[in-house]
Every structure is written in C-alpha cells, then in structure tokens.
DRENDO-1510 file (C-alpha; in Angstrom, 1 decimal, always signed):
<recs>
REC; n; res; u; v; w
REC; 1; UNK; -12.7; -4.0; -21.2 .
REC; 2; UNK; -8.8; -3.0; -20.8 .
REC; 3; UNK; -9.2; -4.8; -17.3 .
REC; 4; UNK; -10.7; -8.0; -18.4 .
REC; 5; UNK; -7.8; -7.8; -21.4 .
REC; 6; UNK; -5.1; -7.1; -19.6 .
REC; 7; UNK; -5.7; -9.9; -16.9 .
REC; 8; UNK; -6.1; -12.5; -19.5 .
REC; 9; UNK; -2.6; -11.3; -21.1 .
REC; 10; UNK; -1.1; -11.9; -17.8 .
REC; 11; UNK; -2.6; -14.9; -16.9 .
REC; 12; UNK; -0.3; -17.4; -15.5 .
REC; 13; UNK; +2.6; -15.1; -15.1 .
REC; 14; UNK; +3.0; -14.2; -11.5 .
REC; 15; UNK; +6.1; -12.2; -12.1 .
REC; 16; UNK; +4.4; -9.7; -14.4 .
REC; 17; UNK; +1.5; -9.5; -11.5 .
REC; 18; UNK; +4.2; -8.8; -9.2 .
REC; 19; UNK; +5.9; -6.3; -11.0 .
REC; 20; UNK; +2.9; -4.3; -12.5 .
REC; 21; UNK; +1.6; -4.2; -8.5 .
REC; 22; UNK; +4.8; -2.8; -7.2 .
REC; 23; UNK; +5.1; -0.3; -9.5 .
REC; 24; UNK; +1.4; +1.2; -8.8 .
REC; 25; UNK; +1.9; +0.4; -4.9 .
REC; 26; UNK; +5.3; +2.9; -5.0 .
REC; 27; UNK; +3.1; +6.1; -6.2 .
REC; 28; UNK; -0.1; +4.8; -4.6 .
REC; 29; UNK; +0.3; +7.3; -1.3 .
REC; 30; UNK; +3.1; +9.6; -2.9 .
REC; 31; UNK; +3.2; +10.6; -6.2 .
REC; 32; UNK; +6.1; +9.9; -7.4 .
REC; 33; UNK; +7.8; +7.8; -10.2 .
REC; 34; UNK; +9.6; +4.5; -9.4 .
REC; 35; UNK; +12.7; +3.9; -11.4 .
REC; 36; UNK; +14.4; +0.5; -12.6 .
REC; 37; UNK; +17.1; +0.9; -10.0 .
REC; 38; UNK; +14.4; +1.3; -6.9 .
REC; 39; UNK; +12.3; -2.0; -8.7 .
REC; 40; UNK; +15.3; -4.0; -8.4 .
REC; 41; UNK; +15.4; -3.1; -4.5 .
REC; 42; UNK; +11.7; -3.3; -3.8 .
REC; 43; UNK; +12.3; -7.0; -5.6 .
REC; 44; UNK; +15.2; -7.9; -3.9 .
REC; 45; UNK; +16.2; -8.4; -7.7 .
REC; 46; UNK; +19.3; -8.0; -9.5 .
REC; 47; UNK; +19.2; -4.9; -11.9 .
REC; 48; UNK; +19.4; -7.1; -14.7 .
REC; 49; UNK; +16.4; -9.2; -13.9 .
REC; 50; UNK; +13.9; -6.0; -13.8 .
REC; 51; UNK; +15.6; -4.8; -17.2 .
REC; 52; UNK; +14.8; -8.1; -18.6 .
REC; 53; UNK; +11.3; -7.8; -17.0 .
REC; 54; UNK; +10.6; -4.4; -17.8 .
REC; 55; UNK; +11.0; -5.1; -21.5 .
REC; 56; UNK; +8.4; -7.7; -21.2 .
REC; 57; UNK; +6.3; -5.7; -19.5 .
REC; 58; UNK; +6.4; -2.9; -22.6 .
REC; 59; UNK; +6.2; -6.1; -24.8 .
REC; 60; UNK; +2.6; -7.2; -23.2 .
REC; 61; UNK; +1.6; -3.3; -23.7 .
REC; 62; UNK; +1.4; -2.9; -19.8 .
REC; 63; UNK; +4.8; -0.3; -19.0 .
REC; 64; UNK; +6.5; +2.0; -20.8 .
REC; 65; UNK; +10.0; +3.6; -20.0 .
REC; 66; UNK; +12.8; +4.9; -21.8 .
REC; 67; UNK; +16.2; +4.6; -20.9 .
REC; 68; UNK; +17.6; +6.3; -17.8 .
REC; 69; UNK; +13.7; +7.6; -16.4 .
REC; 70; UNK; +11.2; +5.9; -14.5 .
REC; 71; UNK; +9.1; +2.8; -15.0 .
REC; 72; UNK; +5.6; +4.0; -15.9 .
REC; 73; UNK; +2.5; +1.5; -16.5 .
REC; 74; UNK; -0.3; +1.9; -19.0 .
REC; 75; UNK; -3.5; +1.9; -19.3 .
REC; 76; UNK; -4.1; -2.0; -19.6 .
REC; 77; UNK; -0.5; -2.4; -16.6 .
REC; 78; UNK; -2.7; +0.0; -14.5 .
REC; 79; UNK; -6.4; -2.0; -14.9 .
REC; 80; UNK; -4.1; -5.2; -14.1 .
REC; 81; UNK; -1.9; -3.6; -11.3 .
REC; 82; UNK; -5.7; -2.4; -9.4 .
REC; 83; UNK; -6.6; -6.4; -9.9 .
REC; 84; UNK; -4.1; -7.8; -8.1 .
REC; 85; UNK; -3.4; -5.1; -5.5 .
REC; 86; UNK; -7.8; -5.9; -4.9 .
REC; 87; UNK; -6.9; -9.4; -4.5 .
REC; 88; UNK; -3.5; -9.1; -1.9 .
REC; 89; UNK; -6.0; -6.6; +0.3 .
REC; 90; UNK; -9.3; -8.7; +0.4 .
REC; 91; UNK; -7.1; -11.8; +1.1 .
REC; 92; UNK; -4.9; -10.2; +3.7 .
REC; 93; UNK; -8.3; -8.9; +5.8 .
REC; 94; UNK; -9.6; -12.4; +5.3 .
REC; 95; UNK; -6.7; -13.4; +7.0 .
REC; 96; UNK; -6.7; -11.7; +10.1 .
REC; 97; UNK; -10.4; -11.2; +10.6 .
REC; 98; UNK; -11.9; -14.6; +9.7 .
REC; 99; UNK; -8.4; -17.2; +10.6 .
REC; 100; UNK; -6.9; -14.9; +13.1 .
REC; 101; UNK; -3.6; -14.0; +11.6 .
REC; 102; UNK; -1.7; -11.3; +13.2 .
REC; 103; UNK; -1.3; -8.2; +10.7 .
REC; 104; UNK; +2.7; -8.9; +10.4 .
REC; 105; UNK; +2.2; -12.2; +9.4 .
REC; 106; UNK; -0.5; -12.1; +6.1 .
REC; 107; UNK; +1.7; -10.3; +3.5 .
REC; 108; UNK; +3.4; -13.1; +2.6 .
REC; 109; UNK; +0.5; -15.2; +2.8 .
REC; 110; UNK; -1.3; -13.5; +0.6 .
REC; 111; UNK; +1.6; -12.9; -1.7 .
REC; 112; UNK; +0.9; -16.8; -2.2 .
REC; 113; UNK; -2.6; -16.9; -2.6 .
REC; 114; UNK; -3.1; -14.1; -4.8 .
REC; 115; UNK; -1.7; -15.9; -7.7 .
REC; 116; UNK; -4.2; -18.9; -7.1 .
REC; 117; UNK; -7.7; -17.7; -6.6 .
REC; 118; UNK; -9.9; -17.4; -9.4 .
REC; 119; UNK; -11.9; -13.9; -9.8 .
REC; 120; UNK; -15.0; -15.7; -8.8 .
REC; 121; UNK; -13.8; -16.6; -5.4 .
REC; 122; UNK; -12.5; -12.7; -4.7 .
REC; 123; UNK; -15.7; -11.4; -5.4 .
REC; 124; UNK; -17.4; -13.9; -3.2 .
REC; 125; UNK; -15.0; -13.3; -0.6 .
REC; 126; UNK; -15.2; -9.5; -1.2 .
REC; 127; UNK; -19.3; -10.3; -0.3 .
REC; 128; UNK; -18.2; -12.2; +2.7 .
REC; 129; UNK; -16.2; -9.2; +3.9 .
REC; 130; UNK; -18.8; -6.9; +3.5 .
REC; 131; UNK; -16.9; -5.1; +0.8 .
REC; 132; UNK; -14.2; -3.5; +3.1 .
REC; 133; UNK; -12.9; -0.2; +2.0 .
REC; 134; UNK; -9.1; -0.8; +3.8 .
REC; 135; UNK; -7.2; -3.6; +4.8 .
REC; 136; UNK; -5.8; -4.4; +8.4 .
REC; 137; UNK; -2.7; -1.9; +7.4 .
REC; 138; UNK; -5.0; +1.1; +6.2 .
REC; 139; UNK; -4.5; +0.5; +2.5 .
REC; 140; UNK; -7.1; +1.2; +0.3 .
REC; 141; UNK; -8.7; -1.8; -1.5 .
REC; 142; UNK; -10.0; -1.3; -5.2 .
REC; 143; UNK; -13.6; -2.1; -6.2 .
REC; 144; UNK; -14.3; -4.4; -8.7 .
REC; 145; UNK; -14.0; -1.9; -11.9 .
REC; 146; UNK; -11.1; -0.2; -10.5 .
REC; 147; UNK; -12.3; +2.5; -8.3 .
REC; 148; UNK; -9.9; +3.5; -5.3 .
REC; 149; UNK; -10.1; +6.0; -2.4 .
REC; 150; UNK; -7.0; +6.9; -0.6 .
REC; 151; UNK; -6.9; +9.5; +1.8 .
REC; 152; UNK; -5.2; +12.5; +2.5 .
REC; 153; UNK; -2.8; +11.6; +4.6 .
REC; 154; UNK; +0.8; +12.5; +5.5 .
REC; 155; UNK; +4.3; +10.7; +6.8 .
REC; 156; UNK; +3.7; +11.3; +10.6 .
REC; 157; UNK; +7.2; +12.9; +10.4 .
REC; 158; UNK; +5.8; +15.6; +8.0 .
REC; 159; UNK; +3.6; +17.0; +10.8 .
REC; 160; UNK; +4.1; +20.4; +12.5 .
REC; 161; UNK; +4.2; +20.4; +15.9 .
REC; 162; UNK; +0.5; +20.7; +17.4 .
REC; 163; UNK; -0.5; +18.7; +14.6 .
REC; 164; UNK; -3.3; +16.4; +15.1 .
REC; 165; UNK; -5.2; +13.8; +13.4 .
REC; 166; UNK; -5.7; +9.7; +13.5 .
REC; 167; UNK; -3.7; +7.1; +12.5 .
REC; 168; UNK; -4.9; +6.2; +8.4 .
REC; 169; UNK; -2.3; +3.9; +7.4 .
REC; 170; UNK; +0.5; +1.6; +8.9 .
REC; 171; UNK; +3.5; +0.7; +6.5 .
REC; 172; UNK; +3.2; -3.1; +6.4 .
REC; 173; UNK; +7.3; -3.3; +5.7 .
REC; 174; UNK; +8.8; -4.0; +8.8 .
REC; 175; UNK; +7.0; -7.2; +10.6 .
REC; 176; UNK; +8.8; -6.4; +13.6 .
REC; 177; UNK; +7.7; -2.8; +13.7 .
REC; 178; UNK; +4.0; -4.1; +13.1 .
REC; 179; UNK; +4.7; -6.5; +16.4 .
REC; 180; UNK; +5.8; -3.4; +18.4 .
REC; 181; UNK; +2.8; -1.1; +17.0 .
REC; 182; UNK; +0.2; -4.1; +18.7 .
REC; 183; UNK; +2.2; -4.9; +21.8 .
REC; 184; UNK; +1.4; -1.1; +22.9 .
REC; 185; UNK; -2.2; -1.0; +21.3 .
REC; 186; UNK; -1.8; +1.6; +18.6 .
REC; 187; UNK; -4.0; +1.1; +15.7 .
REC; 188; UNK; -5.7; +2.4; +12.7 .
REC; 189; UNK; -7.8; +5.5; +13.7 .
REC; 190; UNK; -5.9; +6.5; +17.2 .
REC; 191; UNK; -5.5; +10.2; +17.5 .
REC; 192; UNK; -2.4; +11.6; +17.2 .
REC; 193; UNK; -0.9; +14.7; +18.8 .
REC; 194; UNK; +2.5; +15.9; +17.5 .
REC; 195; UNK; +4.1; +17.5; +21.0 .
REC; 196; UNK; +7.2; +18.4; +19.6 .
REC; 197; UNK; +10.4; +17.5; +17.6 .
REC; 198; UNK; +13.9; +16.5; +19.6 .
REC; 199; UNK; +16.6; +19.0; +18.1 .
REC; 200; UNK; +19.8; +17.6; +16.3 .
REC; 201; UNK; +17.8; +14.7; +14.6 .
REC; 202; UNK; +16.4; +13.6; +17.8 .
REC; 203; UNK; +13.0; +11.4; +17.7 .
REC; 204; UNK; +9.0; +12.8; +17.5 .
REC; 205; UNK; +7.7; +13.2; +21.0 .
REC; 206; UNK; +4.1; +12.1; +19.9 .
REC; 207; UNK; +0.7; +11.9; +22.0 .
REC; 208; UNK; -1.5; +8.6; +21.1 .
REC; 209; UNK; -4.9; +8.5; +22.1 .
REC; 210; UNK; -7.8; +10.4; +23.5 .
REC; 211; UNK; -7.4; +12.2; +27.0 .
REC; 212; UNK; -8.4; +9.5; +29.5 .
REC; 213; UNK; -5.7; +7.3; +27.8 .
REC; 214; UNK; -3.3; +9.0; +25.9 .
REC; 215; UNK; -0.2; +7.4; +26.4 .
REC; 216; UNK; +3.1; +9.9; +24.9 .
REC; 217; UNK; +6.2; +8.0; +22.7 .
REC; 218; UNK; +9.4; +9.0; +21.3 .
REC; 219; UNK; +9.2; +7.8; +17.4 .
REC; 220; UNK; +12.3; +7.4; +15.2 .
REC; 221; UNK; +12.6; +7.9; +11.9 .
REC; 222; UNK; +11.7; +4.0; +11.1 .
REC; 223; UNK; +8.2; +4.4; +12.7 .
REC; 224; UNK; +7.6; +8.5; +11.7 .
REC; 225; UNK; +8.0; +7.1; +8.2 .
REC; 226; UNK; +5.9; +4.3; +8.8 .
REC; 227; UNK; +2.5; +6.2; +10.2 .
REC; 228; UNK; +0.1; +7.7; +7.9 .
REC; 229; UNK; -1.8; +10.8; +9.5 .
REC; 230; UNK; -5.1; +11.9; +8.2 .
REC; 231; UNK; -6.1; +15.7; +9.8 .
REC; 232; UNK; -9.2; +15.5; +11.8 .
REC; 233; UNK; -12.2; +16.8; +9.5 .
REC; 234; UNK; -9.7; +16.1; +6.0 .
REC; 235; UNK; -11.7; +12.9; +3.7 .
REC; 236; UNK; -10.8; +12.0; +0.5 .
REC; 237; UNK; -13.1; +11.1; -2.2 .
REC; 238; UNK; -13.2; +8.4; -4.5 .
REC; 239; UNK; -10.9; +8.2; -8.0 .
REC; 240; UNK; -9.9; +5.8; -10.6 .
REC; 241; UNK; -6.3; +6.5; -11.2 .
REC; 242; UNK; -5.0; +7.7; -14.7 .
REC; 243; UNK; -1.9; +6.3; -16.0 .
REC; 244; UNK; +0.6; +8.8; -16.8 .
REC; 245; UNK; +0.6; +9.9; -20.6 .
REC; 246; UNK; +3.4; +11.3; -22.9 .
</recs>
C-alpha cells in the first residue's frame, strides 16, 4: 500500500517526516497552499535548507513544486504526512491524560518521541486511548489507514457578531497563550458568544460559557486567531484527503 511504501522510504529520516507533516498540517484547517518561503518560517530554517529539502522530498516521490509556487505533496508524501501527524496526536493525548503533562508542554515532547516508536507500539497505545478522535488541542487524529474528520470550524475572529458555537480547536503555537487559556478555564467545547467587535481594530468582546457561568473577555488578534469555532448543530463527516493533482 502507498502508506506502508512511503513510510519505509522515509524510515530513518526525521527531517523528511518533519517536513512532509508540516506541509499537510498548514492546509489541514484552511485550504490553502504553503510555499517554500512560509516552510522556511514554520522550520525556523534558512530558505536554502527547505530548497535543499524540498528537492529531496520530489526525489523520494513524496512533493512536487515548481519554481516560484507552492510546495504540494503526493500521494505516497500525503499517506506518510497522515502517519506521523497520527503518531505526534496519540502521543501528545498520552501525555497529558495518562503522565499528566499540561497541554503547552507535550508538543515538543512528542516532537521527540514520534521519531522513536515503532508502529506497533502506536497502535497499542491508540487501543489504550480508546481510539481518541482529537487531541488535547482539538486536532483531529488520523485512523490507522488514513481516514480524518476535521470539523467545520472557523477563526473565532471570522464570526459575526451574535455568532455562537463551542470552542473545536486551540492553536497549540503559543505555550504561553495555552497557559493563559487554562488559568481562566476555557477549553475545548465551551460555548462561545460573539457580543460584539471594538471599532478601529479594537479587540472581540466575547461571551464563554453557559448562562450560570459565562464569564465575558476582550480577545486580541493573537487569541481570535487562535480559537477554532464550530456553529452549534454544524458536524463534519469523515474524509481521506486527496493530494492535489496537476
């Protein structure tokens, strides 16, 4: 299977893992392409490293990209990019709900161990689990043959006023935002009420929880940008993504 292949390629390389995940992660919740330029800053590469990278990658058969457009993976870069993005999820909810790590501290923890672990132990530890569908940041965690269901959700600073739904998914970028998100109790499936928007660029006034304990915040830009809203009633179903095709 292109899965099974494509793994094997890769095996040993945890720069090619790296790379073939980021790329999928960036249009996971948006679709949108990610160029060379943006792969060097998600990296904290130079330019010139991801160039040398991304020639590799089309090399192993896992990208393709043509000068001066976006980096875009194939079928065998998307089969391994699902693996390992599987992996960094189960091993990040292992490590908050079984060792008690906080949820700002397990990326790079599992950045670690995801390079390490055989398939065998995943799946165990996927058993263990009782085969989560999220992680503890609302991402969506692969099945085993590459099946993934990510809702419909939205930027909390895309919302119209009166706009309400529950929290979906918490961008796991800024640690310290993640510290400030669990020092006032707001969490994956609070409701959310969008009041009203500040004029000249001011923040979101935004309502967090039900009625007997809804609790109102100014959000910036930072944390707008950071909270994934779902609408009340609005489920996705489940999909194996497609990789793009020219």
């Amino acid at each position: 299977m292109a899965r099974r292949s494509a793994t094997a390629l890769s095996a040993g390389s945890s720069s090619v893992q790296d790379y073939v995940k980021v790329i999928y992660s960036f249009t996971e919740w948006q679709e949108r392409p990610i160029t060379a330029s943006q792969l060097a800053s998600r990296l904290s590469v130079a330019n010139s490293s991801v160039s040398e990278m991304v020639r590799k990658l089309m090399d192993l058969g896992l990208a393709r990209h043509e000068p001066y457009s976006s980096v875009e993976l194939t079928e065998d870069g998307l089969h391994l990019a699902l693996a390992m993005v599987r992996r960094h999820r189960l091993l990040e909810t292992f490590l908050v709900r079984e060792l008690g790590y906080r949820w700002d501290e397990v990326h790079d923890e599992a950045e670690l161990l995801e390079h390490t672990v055989s398939d065998t132990f995943i799946e165990r530890l996927d058993q263990k689990l009782g085969y989560p569908s999220r992680d503890p940041h609302g991402d969506p965690i692969p099945t085993a043959d590459g099946g993934i269901t990510v809702p419909s959700a939205l930027p909390l600073r895309e919302l119209d006023d009166g706009h309400r739904g529950r929290i979906t998914r918490i961008s796991d970028a800024n640690p310290e935002l993640l510290r400030f998100l669990a020092a006032e109790s707001i969490d994956l499936d609070a409701p959310v009420t969008v009041l009203e928007r500040k004029p000249f660029g001011g923040p979101l006034v935004v309502k967090v929880g039900d009625t007997s304990d809804a609790r109102t915040f100014d959000f910036g830009e930072e944390l707008t940008t950071s909270l994934w809203i779902e609408s009340d009633g609005v489920h996705a179903g489940c999909r194996l993504p497609e990789p793009s095709r020219r």
